[in-house]
C-alpha positions as CSV (number, residue, x, y, z in Angstrom):
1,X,-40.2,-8.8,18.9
2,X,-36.9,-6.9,20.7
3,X,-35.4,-4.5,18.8
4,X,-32.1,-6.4,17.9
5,X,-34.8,-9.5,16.4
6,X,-36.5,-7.2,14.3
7,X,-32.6,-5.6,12.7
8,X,-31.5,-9.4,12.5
9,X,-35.1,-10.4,10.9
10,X,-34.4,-7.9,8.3
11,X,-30.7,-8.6,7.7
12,X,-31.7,-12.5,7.6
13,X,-34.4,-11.1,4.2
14,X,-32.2,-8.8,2.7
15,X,-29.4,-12.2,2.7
16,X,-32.2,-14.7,1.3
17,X,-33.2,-12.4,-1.1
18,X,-29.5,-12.0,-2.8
19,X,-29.2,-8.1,-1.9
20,X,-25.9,-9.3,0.2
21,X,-24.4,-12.3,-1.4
22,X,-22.0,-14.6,0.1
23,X,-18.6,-13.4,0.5
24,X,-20.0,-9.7,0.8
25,X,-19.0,-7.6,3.2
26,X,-22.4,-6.6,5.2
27,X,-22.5,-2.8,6.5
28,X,-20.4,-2.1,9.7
29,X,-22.0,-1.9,12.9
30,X,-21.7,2.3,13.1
31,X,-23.5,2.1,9.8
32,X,-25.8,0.2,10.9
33,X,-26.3,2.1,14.2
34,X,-26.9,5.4,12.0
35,X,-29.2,3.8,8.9
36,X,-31.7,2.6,11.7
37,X,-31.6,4.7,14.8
38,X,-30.0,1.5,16.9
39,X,-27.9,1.7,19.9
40,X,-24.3,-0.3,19.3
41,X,-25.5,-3.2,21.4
42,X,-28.8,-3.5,19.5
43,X,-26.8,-4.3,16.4
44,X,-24.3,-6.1,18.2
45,X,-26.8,-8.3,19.0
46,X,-28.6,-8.9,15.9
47,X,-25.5,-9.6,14.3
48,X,-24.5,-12.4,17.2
49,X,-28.3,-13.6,16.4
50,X,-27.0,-13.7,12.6
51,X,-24.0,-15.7,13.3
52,X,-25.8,-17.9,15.5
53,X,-28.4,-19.1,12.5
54,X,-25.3,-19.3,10.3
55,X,-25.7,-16.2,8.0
56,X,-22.7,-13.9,8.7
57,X,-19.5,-14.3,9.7
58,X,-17.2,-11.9,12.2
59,X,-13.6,-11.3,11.0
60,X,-11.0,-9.7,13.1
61,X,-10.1,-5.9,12.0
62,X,-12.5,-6.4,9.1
63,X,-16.2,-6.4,9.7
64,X,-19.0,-9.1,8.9
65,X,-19.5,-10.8,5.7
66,X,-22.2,-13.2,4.5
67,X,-21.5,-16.9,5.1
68,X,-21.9,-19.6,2.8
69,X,-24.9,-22.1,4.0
70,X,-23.4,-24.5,6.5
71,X,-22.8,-28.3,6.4
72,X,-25.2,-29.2,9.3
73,X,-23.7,-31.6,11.8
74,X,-25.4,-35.0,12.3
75,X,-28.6,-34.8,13.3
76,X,-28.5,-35.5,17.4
77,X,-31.3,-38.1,19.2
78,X,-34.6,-35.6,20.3
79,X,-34.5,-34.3,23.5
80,X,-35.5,-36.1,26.5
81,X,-35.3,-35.9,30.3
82,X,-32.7,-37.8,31.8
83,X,-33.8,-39.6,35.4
84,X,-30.2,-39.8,36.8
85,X,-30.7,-41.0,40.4
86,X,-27.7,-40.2,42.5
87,X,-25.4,-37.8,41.0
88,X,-21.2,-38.6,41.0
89,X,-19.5,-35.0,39.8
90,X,-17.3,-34.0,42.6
91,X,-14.2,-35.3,41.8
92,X,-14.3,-34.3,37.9
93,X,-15.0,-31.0,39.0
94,X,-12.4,-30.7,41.7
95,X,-10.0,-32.2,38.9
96,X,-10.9,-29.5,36.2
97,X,-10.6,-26.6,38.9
98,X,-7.5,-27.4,40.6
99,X,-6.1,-27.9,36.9
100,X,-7.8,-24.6,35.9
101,X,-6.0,-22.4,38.5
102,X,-2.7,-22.3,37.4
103,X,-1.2,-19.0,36.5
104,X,1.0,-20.2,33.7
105,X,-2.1,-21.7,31.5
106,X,-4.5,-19.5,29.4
107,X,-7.6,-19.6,31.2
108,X,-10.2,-20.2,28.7
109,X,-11.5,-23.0,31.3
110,X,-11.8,-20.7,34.6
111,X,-15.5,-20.1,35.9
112,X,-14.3,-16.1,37.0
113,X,-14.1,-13.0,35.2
114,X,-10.8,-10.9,34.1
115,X,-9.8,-9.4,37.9
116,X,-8.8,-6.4,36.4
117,X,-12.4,-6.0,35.8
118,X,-13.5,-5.4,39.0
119,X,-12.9,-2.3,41.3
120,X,-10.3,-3.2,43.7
121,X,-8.9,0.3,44.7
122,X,-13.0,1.7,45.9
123,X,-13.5,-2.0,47.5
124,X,-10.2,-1.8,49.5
125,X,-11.1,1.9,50.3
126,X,-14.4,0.9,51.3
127,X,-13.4,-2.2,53.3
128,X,-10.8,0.2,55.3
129,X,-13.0,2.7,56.0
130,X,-15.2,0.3,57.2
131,X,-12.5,-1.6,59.9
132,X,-11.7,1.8,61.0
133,X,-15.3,3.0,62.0
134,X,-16.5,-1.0,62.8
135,X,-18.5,-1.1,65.9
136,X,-17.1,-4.7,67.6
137,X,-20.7,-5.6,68.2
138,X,-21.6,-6.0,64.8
139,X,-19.8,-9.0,64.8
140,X,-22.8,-10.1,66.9
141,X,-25.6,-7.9,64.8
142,X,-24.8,-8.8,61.9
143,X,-25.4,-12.8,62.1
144,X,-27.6,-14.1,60.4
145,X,-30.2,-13.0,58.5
146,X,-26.6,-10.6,57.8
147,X,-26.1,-6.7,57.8
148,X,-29.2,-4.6,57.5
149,X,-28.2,-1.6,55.5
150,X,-26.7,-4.7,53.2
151,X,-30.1,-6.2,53.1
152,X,-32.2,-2.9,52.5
153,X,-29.9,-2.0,50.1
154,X,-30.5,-5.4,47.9
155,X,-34.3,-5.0,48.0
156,X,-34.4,-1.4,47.1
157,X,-32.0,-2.6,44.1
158,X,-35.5,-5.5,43.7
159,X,-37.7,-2.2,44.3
160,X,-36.4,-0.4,41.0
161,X,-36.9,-3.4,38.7
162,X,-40.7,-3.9,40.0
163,X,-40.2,-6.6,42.9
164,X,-41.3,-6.1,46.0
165,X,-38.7,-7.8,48.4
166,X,-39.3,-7.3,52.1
167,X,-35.7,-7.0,53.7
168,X,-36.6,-9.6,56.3
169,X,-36.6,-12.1,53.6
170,X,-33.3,-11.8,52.5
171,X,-30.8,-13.6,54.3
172,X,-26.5,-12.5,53.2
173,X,-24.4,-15.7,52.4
174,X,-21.4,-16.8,51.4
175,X,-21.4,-16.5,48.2
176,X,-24.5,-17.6,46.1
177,X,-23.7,-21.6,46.1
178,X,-24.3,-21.1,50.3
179,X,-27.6,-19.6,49.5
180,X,-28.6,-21.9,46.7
181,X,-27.4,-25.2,48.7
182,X,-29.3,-24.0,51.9
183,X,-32.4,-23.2,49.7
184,X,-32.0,-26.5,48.2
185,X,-31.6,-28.4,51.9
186,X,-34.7,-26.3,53.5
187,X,-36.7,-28.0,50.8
188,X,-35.9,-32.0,50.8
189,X,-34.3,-34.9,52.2
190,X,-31.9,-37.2,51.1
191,X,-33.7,-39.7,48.3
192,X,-36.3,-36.7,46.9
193,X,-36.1,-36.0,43.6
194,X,-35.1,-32.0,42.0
195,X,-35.1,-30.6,38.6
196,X,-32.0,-29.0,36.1
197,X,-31.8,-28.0,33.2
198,X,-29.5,-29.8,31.2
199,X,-26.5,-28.6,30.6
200,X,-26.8,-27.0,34.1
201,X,-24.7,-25.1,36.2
202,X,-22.1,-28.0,37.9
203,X,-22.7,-26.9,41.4
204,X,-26.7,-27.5,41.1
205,X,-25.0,-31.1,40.6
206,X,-22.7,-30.8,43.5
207,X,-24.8,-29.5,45.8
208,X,-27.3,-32.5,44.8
209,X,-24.9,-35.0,45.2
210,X,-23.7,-33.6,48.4
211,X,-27.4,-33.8,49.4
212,X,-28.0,-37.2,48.9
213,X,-31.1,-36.4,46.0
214,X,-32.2,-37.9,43.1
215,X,-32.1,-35.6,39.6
216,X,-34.3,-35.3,36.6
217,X,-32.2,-33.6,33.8
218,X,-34.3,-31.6,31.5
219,X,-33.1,-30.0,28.3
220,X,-32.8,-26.9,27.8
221,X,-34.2,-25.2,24.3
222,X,-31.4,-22.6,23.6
223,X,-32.7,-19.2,23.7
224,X,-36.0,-20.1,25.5
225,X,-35.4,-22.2,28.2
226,X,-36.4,-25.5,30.1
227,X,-38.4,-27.7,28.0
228,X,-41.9,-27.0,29.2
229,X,-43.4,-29.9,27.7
230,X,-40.6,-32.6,29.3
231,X,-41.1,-30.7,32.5
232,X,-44.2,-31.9,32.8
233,X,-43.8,-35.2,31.8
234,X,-41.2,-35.2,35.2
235,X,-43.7,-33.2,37.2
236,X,-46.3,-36.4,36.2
237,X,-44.0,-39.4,36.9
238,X,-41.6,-38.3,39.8
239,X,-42.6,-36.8,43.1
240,X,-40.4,-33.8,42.6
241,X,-39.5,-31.6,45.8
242,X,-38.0,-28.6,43.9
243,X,-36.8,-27.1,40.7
244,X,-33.2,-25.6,40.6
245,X,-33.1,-22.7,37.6
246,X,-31.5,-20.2,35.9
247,X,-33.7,-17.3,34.0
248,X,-31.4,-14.7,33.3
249,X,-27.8,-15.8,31.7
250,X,-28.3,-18.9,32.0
251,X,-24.5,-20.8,32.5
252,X,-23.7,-22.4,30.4
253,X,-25.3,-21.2,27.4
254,X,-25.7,-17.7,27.9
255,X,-29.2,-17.1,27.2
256,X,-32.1,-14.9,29.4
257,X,-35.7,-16.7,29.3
258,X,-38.3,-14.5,27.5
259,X,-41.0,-13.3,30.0
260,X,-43.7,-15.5,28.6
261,X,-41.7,-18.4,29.3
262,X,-40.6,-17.0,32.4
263,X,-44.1,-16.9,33.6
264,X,-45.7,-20.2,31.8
265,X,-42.8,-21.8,34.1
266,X,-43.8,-20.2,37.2
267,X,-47.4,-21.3,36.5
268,X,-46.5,-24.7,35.9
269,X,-44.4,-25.1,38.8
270,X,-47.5,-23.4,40.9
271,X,-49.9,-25.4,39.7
272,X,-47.7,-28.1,41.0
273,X,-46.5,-27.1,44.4
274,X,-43.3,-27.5,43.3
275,X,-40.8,-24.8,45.0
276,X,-38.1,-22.7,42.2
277,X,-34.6,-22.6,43.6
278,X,-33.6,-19.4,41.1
279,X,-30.0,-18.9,40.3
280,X,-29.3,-15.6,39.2
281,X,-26.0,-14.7,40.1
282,X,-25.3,-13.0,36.2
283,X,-28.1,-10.8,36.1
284,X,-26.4,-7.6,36.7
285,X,-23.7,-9.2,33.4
286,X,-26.7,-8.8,30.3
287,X,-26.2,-7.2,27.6
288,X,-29.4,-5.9,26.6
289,X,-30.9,-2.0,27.7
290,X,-32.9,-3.8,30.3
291,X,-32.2,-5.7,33.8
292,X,-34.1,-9.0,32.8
293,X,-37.3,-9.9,35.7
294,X,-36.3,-13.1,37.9
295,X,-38.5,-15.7,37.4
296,X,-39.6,-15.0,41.0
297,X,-41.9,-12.0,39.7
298,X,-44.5,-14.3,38.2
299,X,-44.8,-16.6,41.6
300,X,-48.3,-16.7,42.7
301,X,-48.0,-18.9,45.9
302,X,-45.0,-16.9,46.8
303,X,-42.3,-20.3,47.9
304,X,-39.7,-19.9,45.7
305,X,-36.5,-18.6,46.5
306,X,-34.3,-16.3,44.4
307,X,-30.6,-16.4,45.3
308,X,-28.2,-13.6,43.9
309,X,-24.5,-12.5,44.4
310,X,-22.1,-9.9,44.2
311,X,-19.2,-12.2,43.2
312,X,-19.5,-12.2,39.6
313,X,-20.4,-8.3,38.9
314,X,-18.7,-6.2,41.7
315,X,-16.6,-8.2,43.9
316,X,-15.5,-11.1,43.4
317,X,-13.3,-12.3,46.8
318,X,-15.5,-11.1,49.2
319,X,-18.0,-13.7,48.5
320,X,-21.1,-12.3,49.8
321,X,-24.3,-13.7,48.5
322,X,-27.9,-13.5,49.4
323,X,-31.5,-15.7,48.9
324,X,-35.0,-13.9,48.9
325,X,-36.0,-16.9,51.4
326,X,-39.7,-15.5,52.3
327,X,-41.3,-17.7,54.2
328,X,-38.5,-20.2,54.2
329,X,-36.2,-17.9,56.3
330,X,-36.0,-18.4,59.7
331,X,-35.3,-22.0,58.5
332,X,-32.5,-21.3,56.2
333,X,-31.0,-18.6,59.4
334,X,-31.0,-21.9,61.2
335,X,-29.2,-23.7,59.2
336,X,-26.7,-21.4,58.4
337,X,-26.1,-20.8,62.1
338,X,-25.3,-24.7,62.1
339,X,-23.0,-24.6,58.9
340,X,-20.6,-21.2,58.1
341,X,-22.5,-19.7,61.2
342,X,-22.4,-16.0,59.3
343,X,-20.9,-14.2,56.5
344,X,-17.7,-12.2,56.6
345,X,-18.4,-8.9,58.6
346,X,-16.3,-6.4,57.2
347,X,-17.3,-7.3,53.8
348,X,-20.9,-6.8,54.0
349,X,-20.3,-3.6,55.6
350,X,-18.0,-2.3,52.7
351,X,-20.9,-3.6,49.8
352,X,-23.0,-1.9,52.0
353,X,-21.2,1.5,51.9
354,X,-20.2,0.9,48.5
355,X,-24.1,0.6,47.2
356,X,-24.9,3.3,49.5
357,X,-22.6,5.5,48.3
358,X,-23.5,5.0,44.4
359,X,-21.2,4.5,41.5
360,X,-21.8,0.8,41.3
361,X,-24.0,0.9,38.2
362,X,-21.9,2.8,36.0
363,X,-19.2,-0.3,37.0
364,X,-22.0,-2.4,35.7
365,X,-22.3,-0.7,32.8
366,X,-18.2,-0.4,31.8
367,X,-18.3,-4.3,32.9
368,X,-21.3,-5.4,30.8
369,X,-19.6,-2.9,27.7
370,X,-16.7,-4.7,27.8
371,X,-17.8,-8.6,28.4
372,X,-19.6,-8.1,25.6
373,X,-16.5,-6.9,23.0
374,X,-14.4,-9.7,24.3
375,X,-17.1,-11.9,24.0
376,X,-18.0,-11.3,20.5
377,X,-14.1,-11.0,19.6
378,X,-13.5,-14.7,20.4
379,X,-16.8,-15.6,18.6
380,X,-15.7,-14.2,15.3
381,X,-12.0,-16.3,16.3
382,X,-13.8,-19.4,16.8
383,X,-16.2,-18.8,13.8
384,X,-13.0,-18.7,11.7
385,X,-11.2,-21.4,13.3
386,X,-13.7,-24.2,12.9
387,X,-16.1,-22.6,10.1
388,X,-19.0,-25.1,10.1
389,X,-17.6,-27.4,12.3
390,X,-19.0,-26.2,15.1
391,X,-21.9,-24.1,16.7
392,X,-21.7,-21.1,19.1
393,X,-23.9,-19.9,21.9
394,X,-25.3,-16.6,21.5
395,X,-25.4,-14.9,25.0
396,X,-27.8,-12.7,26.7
397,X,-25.1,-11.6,28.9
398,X,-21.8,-13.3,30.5
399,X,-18.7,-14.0,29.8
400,X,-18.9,-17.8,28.5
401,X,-19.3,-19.5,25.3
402,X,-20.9,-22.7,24.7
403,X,-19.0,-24.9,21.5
404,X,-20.7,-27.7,20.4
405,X,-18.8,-30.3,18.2
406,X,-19.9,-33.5,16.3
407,X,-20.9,-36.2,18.7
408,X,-17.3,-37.8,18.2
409,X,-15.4,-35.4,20.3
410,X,-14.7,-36.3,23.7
411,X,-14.1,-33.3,26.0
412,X,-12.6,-35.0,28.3
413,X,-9.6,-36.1,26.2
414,X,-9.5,-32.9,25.0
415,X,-9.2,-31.2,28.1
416,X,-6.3,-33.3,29.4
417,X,-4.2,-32.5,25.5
418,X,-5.4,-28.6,26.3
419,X,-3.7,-28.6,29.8
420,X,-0.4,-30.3,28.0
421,X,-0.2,-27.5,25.8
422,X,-0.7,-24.5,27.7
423,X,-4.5,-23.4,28.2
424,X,-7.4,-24.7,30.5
425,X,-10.9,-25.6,29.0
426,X,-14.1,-26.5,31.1
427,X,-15.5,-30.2,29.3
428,X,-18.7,-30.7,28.4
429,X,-18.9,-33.5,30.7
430,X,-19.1,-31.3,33.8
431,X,-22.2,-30.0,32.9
432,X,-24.5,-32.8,33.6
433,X,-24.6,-35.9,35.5
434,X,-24.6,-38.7,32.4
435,X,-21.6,-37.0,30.4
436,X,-24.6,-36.5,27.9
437,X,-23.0,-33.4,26.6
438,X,-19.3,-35.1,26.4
439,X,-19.1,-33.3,22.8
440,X,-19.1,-29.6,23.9
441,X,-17.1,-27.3,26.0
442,X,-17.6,-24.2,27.4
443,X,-14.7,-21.6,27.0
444,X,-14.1,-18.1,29.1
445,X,-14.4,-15.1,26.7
446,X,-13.9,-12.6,29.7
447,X,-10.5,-12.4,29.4
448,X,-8.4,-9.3,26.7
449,X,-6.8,-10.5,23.5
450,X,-3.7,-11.7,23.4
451,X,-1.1,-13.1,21.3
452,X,-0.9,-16.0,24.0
453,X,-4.7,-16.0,23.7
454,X,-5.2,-16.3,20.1
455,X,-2.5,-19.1,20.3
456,X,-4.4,-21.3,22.4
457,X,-7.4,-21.0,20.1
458,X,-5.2,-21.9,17.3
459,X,-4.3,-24.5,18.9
460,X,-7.5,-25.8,20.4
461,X,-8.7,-25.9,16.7
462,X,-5.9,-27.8,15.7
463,X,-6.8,-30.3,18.7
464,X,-10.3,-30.8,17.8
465,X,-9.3,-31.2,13.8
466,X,-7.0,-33.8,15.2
467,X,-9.5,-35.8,17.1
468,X,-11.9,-35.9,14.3
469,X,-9.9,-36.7,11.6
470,X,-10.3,-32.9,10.1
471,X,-7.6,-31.0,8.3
C-alpha cells in the first residue's frame, strides 16, 4: 500500500472508532506531516482519499473536519460495455469549445491549463535563439520522423524512468491528438472495431468518428482503471483492432492505474494481439513522488504505441507531440508526410534546447505544486457547495475534476444556463458516445481563486439545486 493509503487507512480507523467525531476538527496537514514523518503531498493525498470515501471535509481558511455519513445517491445500473457502432461527437464538441473560449466567461469548462503557468519568457528566449542560429536546411532535416536532438532528448527522458526507447522510434507531431490519430489510422480501416474507456478522453471519440470505426465503450473503475473483466467480454465477441488508453491521469477522472493493473492489461491485450494506442499526455502533471510507468513497460510483443506531448506541462502553443511508433514507424512517417507533412521547425528546435539545457523539471515540479493546491481548493468549495449531493474525483495528477450528480441532471442544459451566467463547464455528455454520463461534468481546477471564481461555483450550485428541485 502507498504511503498516503496507509495515513488515510489509519485516519479512516481512528474516525470509525469515535477518536475524531463528526464536526471535529481533524489535525492540520503540517501536523500531520510532523506526527508521521510525511511529505505535504503524502497527506495531501490521504486526506483527498478521505474526502473521496466521504469521511472529512475541506473548509476554506480552516482545515478538515469529520463529515457526517452521507446520503448515498440512487444506486446507478452495473456497469457494462456499451457497443456504440459509429460515433456522432464532433459537432457537440466544436459547440462546447468555441463557447468555452471566450475571455469574458470563467473557464471552469476549458481543456488548458492557467497560461501563466507555463514559462513563456525561457520559451521565447529559446525559440529566438534558435531562429537566430537556424541552419535553413533543417527545414528539410528535420521532417519527419522530426528533430534529432528533440528525439534523443525524449528517450533519454524514457531512459531515467526504466524504458528503453530507441530514438528511431519516436516520431515529433503536432501535438499529441496528431500522434494518437496517426497511431490509430496505421492500425485499422474504416468499419473495425477499437476500445475506450468510458468516460474517455472526447478526441479518442473524434478521432474514431473521423475514422470511420466502430467503438466498444468500457467502464472505467475509478482509481483502477478499465474493467478487466468487460474487456474481455469485448475482446470475445468483437474483432477488435486496437485499444485507445490512458494509464497515468487518466482525463477525465484524474486517476493513474496501479502497476498490477497496468500490467494484467498489457497481458490481456498481448494475449490477444490486440495493439494499445497509450495516451499519456499528463504524465509529467502527477502528484505523487514518482513519474508513474506507461503502460507500454509491461508489452511483451512490443506493438503498442505510446504517444506523449509537451503541450500540457511545458508549452502549450507550440504543439509539439511525439508516439513511441516502434515497428509501426516508417508507416506513421508516411502518413504524416501525406497529412501536416512535419511539425513546426523552430519549435522543436527551442524544446530541444530548452531540455538540453535543463531547468525543465524544477518547472515540473512548481507546476505539479501548484495544480495540486488549486485543485484541492475547489474540491473543498465544491464539497461545501453540494455536501452529499454530489461525488468528486480524486486525482492522481491534473488539473480537472470529475462531479457526478443524481441521474436527473442533464449537463447539457446546464451547460447552456452556465454560459448565460458567466462561466463555461465541459458536460458530461462529451465524454462518451451514448450521453451515458449526461449527469456529470468535469470542471477546470487549474485556474487561481478568485472572487469571480468562487462566484461561478456559487452559482453553478445554485443551477444544479435548481434543476433538481434542491434548496
Amino acid at each position: 500500500m502507498s504511503r498516503y493509503g496507509q495515513l488515510a487507512a489509519l485516519m479512516q480507523q481512528q474516525i470509525e472508532s469515535g477518536l475524531w467525531q463528526p464536526g471535529e476538527r481533524i489535525p492540520s496537514i503540517r501536523q500531520s506531516c510532523k506526527t508521521h514523518h510525511l511529505s505535504p503531498m503524502t497527506v495531501l493525498q490521504a486526506y483527498q482519499l478521505l474526502e473521496s470515501l466521504g469521511l472529512i471535509l475541506a473548509r476554506p481558511q480552516s482545515g478538515y473536519y469529520v463529515k457526517a455519513a452521507p446520503s448515498p445517491l440512487p444506486a446507478s445500473a452495473a456497469q457494462q460495455a456499451h457497443y456504440s457502432g459509429s460515433v456522432d461527437i464532433n459537432d457537440l464538441v466544436f459547440e462546447v469549445l468555441q463557447a468555452s473560449k471566450s475571455r469574458e466567461l470563467v473557464p471552469l469548462g476549458l481543456a488548458v491549463a492557467d497560461p501563466a503557468l507555463f514559462p513563456h519568457p525561457q520559451l521565447g528566449r529559446a525559440l529566438a535563439s534558435c531562429m537566430r542560429r537556424l541552419d535553413p536546411f533543417s527545414t528539410v532535416a528535420d521532417l519527419p520522423p522530426g528533430n534529432e536532438a528533440l528525439r534523443r532528448a525524449i528517450a533519454q527522458r524514457y531512459a531515467n524512468d526504466g524504458l528503453a526507447v530507441d530514438p528511431q522510434e519516436i516520431i515529433i507531431t503536432t501535438g499529441a491528438m496528431e500522434a494518437l490519430s496517426l497511431s490509430l489510422q496505421v492500425l485499422t480501416e474504416p468499419g473495425d472495431w477499437v476500445v475506450v474507456e468510458s468516460p474517455t478522453f472526447y478526441g479518442a471519440l473524434q478521432a474514431i468518428e473521423r475514422l470511420k470505426l466502430n467503438v466498444v465503450e468500457i467502464p472505467v473503475i475509478p482509481g483502477v482503471g478499465i474493467d478487466l473483466a468487460l474487456l474481455t467480454e469485448a475482446l470475445a465477441q468483437r474483432p477488435i483492432k486496437a485499444c485507445w488508453l490512458m494509464g497515468n491521469v487518466q482525463h477525465p477522472l484524474g486517476h493513474t492505474m496501479p502497476d498490477g493493473h497496468k500490467q494484467a492489461l498489457m497481458a490481456l491485450l498481448n494475449a490477444h494481439g490486440v495493439p494499445l494506442v497509450e495516451d499519456d499526455v499528463y504524465a509529467e502533471l502527477y502528484f505523487g513522488r514518482e513519474r508513474p510507468s506507461p503502460i507500454k513497460r509491461w508489452d511483451a510483443r512490443g506493438d503498442s504505441l505510446l504517444c506523449g506531448s509537451w503541450t500540457k506541462c511545458l508549452a502549450p502553443g507550440f504543439r509539439v507531440g511525439w508516439v513511441v511508433a516502434g515497428s509501426h514507424a516508417e508507416r506513421i512517417q508516411r502518413l504524416q508526410l501525406m497529412s501536416t507533412l512535419s511539425t513546426n521547425v523552430p519549435s522543436q528546435l527551442a524544446l530541444a534546447d530548452m531540455l538540453r539545457q535543463g531547468g525543465v523539471d524544477a518547472h515540473f515540479r512548481r507546476l505539479r505544486h501548484t495544480l495540486a493546491q488549486r485543485q484541492q481548493q475547489m474540491r473543498a468549495a465544491l464539497l461545501r457547495l453540494f455536501q452529499d449531493e454530489v461525488h468528486i474525483s480524486t486525482p492522481d495528477g491534473g488539473y480537472f475534476l470529475w462531479l457526478t450528480f443524481d441521474v436527473r441532471l442533464d449537463s447539457r442544459a446546464l451547460y447552456a444556463q452556465a454560459l448565460a451566467n458567466g462561466f463555461s463547464l465541459a458536460p458530461g455528455a462529451l465524454f462518451s458516445s451514448q450521453g451515458q454520463h449526461n449527469h456529470c461534468l468535469r470542471l477546470n481546477s487549474a485556474h487561481p481563486w478568485s472572487p469571480a471564481l468562487e462566484a461561478a461555483l456559487t452559482r453553478l450550485a445554485a443551477l444544479v439545486h435548481q434543476q433538481l428541485g434542491g434548496s
